[in-house]
Residue, then its C-alpha position, 0 to 999 in steps of 0.5 A: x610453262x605457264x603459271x597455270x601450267x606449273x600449278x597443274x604439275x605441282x597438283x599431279x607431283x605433290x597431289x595438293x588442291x589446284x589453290x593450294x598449288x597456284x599459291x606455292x607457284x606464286x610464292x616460287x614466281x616471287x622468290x624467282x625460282x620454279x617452284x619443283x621440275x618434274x623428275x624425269x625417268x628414262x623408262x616406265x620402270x625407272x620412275x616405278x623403282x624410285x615410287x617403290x622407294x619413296x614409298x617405303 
């Protein structure tokens, strides 16, 4: 995935400004890591589930 690639998921998961998470990837970029992988749910209502418990 791209630099560009990784901002826009940050941008999607963490719902922060597209700067603000082209600075947290580069700052990931530079530590040598990825800055967060998208979770990954086997269906729909798996993904509502966890929403509704983080939400709480």
């Amino acid at each position: 995935m791209t630099r560009e690639g990784r901002a826009t998921e940050v941008t999607r998961l963490r719902g922060l400004a597209q700067g603000s998470a082209l600075h947290l990837v580069d700052q990931a970029i530079a530590k040598g890591r990825p800055p967060m992988e998208s979770p990954s749910y086997a269906t729909r209502k798996a993904f509502e589930a966890e929403s509704r418990i983080l939400a709480a």
